[in-house]
Backbone as CSV, one residue per row, in Angstrom:
resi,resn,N_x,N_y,N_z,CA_x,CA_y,CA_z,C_x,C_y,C_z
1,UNK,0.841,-1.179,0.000,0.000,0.000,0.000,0.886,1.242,0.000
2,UNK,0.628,1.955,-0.803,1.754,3.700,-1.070,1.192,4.352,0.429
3,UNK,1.800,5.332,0.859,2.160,5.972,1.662,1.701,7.157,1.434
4,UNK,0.223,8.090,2.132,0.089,8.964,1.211,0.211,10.529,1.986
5,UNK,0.308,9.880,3.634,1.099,10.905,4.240,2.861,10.831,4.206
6,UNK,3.620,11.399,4.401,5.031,11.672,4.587,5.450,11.766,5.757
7,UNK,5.420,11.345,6.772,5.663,11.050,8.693,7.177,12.451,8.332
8,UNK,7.393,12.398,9.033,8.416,13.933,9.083,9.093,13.484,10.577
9,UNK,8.454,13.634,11.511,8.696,13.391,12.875,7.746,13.059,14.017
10,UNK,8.047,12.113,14.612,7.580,11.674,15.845,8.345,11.751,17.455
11,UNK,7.602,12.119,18.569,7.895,12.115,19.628,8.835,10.544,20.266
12,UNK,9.694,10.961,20.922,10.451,9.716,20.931,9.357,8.743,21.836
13,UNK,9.493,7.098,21.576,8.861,6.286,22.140,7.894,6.075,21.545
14,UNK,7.661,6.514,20.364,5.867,6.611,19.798,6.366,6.292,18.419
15,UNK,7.458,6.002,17.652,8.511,5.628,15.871,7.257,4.210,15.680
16,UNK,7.368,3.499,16.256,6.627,2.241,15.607,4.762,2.053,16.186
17,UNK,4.827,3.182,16.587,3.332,3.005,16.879,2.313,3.816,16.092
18,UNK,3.090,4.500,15.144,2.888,5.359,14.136,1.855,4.688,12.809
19,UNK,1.365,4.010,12.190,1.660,3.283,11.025,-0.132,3.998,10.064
20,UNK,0.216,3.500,9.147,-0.733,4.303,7.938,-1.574,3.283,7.294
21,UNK,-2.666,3.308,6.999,-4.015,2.517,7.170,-5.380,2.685,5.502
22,UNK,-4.829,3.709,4.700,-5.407,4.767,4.125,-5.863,4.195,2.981
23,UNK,-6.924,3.846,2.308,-7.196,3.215,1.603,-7.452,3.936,0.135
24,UNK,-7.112,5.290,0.213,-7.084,5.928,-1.156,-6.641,7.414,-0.059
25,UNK,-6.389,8.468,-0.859,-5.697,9.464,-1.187,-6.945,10.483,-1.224
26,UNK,-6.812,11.456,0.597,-8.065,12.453,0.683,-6.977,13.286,1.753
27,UNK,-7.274,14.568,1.283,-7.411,16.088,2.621,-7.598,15.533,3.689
28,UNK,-8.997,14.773,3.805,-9.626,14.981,4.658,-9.906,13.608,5.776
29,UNK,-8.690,12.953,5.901,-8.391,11.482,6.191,-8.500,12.341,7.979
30,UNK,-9.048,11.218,8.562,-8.913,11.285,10.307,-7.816,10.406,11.036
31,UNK,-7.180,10.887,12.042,-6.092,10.313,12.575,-6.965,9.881,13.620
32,UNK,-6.443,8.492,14.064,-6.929,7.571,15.052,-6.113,7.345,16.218
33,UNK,-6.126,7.644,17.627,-5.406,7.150,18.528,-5.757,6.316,19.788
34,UNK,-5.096,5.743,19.551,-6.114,4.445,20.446,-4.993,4.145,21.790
35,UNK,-5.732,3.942,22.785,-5.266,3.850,24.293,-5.920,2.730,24.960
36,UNK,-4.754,2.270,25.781,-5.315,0.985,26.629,-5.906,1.180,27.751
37,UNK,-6.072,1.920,27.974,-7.546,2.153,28.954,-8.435,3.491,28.542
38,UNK,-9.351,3.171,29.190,-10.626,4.743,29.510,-9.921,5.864,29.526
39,UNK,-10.707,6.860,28.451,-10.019,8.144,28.658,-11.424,8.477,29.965
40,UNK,-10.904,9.805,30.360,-12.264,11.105,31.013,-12.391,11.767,29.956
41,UNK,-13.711,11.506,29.141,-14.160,12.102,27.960,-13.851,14.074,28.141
42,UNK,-13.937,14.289,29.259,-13.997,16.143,29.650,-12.484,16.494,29.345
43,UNK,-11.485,15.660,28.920,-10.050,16.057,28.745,-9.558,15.791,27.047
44,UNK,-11.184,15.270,26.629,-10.450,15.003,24.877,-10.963,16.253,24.492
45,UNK,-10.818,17.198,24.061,-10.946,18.482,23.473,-10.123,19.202,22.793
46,UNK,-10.710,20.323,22.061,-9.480,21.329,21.230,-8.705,21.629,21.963
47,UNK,-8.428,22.267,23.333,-6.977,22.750,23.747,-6.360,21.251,24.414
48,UNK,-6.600,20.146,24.337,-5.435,19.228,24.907,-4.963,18.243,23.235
49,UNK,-5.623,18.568,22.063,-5.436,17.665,21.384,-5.407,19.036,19.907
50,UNK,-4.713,19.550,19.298,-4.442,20.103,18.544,-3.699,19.806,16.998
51,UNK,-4.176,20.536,16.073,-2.890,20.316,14.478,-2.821,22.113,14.290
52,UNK,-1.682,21.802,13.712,-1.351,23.407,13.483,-0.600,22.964,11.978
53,UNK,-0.895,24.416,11.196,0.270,24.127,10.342,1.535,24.564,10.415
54,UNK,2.512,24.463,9.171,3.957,24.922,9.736,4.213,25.677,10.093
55,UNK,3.277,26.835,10.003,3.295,28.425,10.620,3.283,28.283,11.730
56,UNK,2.697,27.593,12.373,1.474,27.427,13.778,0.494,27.650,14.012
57,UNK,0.061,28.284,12.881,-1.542,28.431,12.511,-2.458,27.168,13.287
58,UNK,-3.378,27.350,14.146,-4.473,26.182,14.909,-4.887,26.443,13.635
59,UNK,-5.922,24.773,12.913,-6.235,24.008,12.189,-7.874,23.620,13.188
60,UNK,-8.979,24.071,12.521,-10.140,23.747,12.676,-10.248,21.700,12.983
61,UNK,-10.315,21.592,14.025,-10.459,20.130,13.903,-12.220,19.256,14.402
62,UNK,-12.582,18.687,14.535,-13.306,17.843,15.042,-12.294,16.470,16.122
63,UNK,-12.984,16.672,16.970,-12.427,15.321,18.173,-13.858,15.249,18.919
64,UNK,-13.208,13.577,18.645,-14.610,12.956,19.195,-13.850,11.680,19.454
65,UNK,-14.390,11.206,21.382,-13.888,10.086,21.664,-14.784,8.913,21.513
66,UNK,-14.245,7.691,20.944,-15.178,6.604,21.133,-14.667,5.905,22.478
67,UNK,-15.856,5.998,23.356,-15.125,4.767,24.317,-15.634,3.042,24.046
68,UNK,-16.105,2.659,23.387,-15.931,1.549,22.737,-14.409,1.008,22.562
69,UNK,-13.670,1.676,21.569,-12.974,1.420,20.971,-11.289,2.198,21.877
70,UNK,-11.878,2.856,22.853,-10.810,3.443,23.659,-9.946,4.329,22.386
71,UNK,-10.347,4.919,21.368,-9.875,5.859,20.509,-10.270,7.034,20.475
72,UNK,-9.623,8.147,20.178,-9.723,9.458,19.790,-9.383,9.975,18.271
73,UNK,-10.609,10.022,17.776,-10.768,10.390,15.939,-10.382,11.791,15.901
74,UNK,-9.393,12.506,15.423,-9.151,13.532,15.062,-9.433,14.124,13.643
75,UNK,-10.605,14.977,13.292,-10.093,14.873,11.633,-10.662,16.671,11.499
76,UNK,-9.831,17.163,10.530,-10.072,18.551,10.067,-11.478,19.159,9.650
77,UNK,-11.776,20.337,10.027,-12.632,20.746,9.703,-12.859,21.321,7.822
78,UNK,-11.807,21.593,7.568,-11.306,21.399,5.829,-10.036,20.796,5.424
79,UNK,-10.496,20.217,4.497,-9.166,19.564,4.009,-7.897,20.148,4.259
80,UNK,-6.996,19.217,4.424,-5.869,19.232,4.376,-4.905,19.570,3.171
81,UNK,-4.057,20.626,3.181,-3.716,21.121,1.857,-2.447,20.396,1.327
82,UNK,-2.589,19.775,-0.163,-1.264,18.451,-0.810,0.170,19.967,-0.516
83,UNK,1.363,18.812,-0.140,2.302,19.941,0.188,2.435,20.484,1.170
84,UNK,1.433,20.982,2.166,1.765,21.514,3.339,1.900,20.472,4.361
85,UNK,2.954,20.773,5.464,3.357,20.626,6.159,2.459,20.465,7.793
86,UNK,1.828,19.950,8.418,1.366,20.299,9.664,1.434,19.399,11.005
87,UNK,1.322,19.900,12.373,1.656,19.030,13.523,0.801,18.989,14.309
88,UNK,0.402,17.474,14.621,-0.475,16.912,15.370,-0.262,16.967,16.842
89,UNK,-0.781,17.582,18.231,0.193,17.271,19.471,-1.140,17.190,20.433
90,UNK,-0.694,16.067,21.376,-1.723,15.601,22.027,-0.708,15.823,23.476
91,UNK,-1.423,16.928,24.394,-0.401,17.653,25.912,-0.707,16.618,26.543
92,UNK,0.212,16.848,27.779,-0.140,15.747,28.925,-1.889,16.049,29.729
93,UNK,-2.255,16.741,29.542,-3.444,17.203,30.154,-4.722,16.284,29.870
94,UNK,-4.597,15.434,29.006,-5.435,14.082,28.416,-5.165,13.258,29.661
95,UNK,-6.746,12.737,29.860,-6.355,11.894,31.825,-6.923,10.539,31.241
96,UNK,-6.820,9.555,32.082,-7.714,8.461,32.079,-8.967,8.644,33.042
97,UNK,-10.102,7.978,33.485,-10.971,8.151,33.954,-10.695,7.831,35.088
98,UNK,-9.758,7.087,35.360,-8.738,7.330,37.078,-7.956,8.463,37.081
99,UNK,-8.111,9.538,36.443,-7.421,10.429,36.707,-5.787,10.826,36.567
100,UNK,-5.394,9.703,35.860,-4.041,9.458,35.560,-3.618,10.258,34.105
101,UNK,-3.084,11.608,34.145,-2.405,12.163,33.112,-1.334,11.655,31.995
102,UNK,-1.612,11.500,31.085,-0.055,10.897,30.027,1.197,11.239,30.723
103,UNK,1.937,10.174,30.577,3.302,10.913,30.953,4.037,11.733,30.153
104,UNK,3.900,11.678,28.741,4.815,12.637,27.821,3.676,13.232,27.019
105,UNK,3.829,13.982,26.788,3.029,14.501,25.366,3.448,14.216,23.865
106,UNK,2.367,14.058,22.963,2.683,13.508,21.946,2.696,14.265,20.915
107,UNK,4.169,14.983,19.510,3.712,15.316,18.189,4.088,14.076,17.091
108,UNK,3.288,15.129,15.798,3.368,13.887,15.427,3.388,14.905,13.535
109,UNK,4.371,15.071,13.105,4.713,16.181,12.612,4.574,14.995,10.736
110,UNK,3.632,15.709,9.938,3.286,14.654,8.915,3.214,16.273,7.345
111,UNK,3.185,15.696,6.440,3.134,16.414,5.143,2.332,15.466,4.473
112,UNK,1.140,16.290,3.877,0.249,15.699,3.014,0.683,15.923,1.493
Protein backbone atom coordinates (compact mmCIF):
# COMPACT_ATOMS: atom_id res chain seq x y z
CA UNK A 1 0.00 0.00 0.00
CA UNK A 2 1.75 3.70 -1.07
CA UNK A 3 2.16 5.97 1.66
CA UNK A 4 0.09 8.96 1.21
CA UNK A 5 1.10 10.90 4.24
CA UNK A 6 5.03 11.67 4.59
CA UNK A 7 5.66 11.05 8.69
CA UNK A 8 8.42 13.93 9.08
CA UNK A 9 8.70 13.39 12.88
CA UNK A 10 7.58 11.67 15.84
CA UNK A 11 7.89 12.12 19.63
CA UNK A 12 10.45 9.72 20.93
CA UNK A 13 8.86 6.29 22.14
CA UNK A 14 5.87 6.61 19.80
CA UNK A 15 8.51 5.63 15.87
CA UNK A 16 6.63 2.24 15.61
CA UNK A 17 3.33 3.01 16.88
CA UNK A 18 2.89 5.36 14.14
CA UNK A 19 1.66 3.28 11.03
CA UNK A 20 -0.73 4.30 7.94
CA UNK A 21 -4.01 2.52 7.17
CA UNK A 22 -5.41 4.77 4.12
CA UNK A 23 -7.20 3.22 1.60
CA UNK A 24 -7.08 5.93 -1.16
CA UNK A 25 -5.70 9.46 -1.19
CA UNK A 26 -8.06 12.45 0.68
CA UNK A 27 -7.41 16.09 2.62
CA UNK A 28 -9.63 14.98 4.66
CA UNK A 29 -8.39 11.48 6.19
CA UNK A 30 -8.91 11.29 10.31
CA UNK A 31 -6.09 10.31 12.58
CA UNK A 32 -6.93 7.57 15.05
CA UNK A 33 -5.41 7.15 18.53
CA UNK A 34 -6.11 4.45 20.45
CA UNK A 35 -5.27 3.85 24.29
CA UNK A 36 -5.32 0.99 26.63
CA UNK A 37 -7.55 2.15 28.95
CA UNK A 38 -10.63 4.74 29.51
CA UNK A 39 -10.02 8.14 28.66
CA UNK A 40 -12.26 11.10 31.01
CA UNK A 41 -14.16 12.10 27.96
CA UNK A 42 -14.00 16.14 29.65
CA UNK A 43 -10.05 16.06 28.75
CA UNK A 44 -10.45 15.00 24.88
CA UNK A 45 -10.95 18.48 23.47
CA UNK A 46 -9.48 21.33 21.23
CA UNK A 47 -6.98 22.75 23.75
CA UNK A 48 -5.43 19.23 24.91
CA UNK A 49 -5.44 17.67 21.38
CA UNK A 50 -4.44 20.10 18.54
CA UNK A 51 -2.89 20.32 14.48
CA UNK A 52 -1.35 23.41 13.48
CA UNK A 53 0.27 24.13 10.34
CA UNK A 54 3.96 24.92 9.74
CA UNK A 55 3.30 28.42 10.62
CA UNK A 56 1.47 27.43 13.78
CA UNK A 57 -1.54 28.43 12.51
CA UNK A 58 -4.47 26.18 14.91
CA UNK A 59 -6.24 24.01 12.19
CA UNK A 60 -10.14 23.75 12.68
CA UNK A 61 -10.46 20.13 13.90
CA UNK A 62 -13.31 17.84 15.04
CA UNK A 63 -12.43 15.32 18.17
CA UNK A 64 -14.61 12.96 19.19
CA UNK A 65 -13.89 10.09 21.66
CA UNK A 66 -15.18 6.60 21.13
CA UNK A 67 -15.12 4.77 24.32
CA UNK A 68 -15.93 1.55 22.74
CA UNK A 69 -12.97 1.42 20.97
CA UNK A 70 -10.81 3.44 23.66
CA UNK A 71 -9.88 5.86 20.51
CA UNK A 72 -9.72 9.46 19.79
CA UNK A 73 -10.77 10.39 15.94
CA UNK A 74 -9.15 13.53 15.06
CA UNK A 75 -10.09 14.87 11.63
CA UNK A 76 -10.07 18.55 10.07
CA UNK A 77 -12.63 20.75 9.70
CA UNK A 78 -11.31 21.40 5.83
CA UNK A 79 -9.17 19.56 4.01
CA UNK A 80 -5.87 19.23 4.38
CA UNK A 81 -3.72 21.12 1.86
CA UNK A 82 -1.26 18.45 -0.81
CA UNK A 83 2.30 19.94 0.19
CA UNK A 84 1.76 21.51 3.34
CA UNK A 85 3.36 20.63 6.16
CA UNK A 86 1.37 20.30 9.66
CA UNK A 87 1.66 19.03 13.52
CA UNK A 88 -0.48 16.91 15.37
CA UNK A 89 0.19 17.27 19.47
CA UNK A 90 -1.72 15.60 22.03
CA UNK A 91 -0.40 17.65 25.91
CA UNK A 92 -0.14 15.75 28.92
CA UNK A 93 -3.44 17.20 30.15
CA UNK A 94 -5.44 14.08 28.42
CA UNK A 95 -6.36 11.89 31.83
CA UNK A 96 -7.71 8.46 32.08
CA UNK A 97 -10.97 8.15 33.95
CA UNK A 98 -8.74 7.33 37.08
CA UNK A 99 -7.42 10.43 36.71
CA UNK A 100 -4.04 9.46 35.56
CA UNK A 101 -2.40 12.16 33.11
CA UNK A 102 -0.05 10.90 30.03
CA UNK A 103 3.30 10.91 30.95
CA UNK A 104 4.81 12.64 27.82
CA UNK A 105 3.03 14.50 25.37
CA UNK A 106 2.68 13.51 21.95
CA UNK A 107 3.71 15.32 18.19
CA UNK A 108 3.37 13.89 15.43
CA UNK A 109 4.71 16.18 12.61
CA UNK A 110 3.29 14.65 8.91
CA UNK A 111 3.13 16.41 5.14
CA UNK A 112 0.25 15.70 3.01
Amino acid sequence: MANYLDIKNISDGYVGKVRQDLKFKTGNFVWKIFFNIPLNPATVNNQNLTVTDAGGKLLKTSIVYNPELQAIEISPKDAYVQGETYLLHVNKLVESKGGQRLKDEISIEFAV
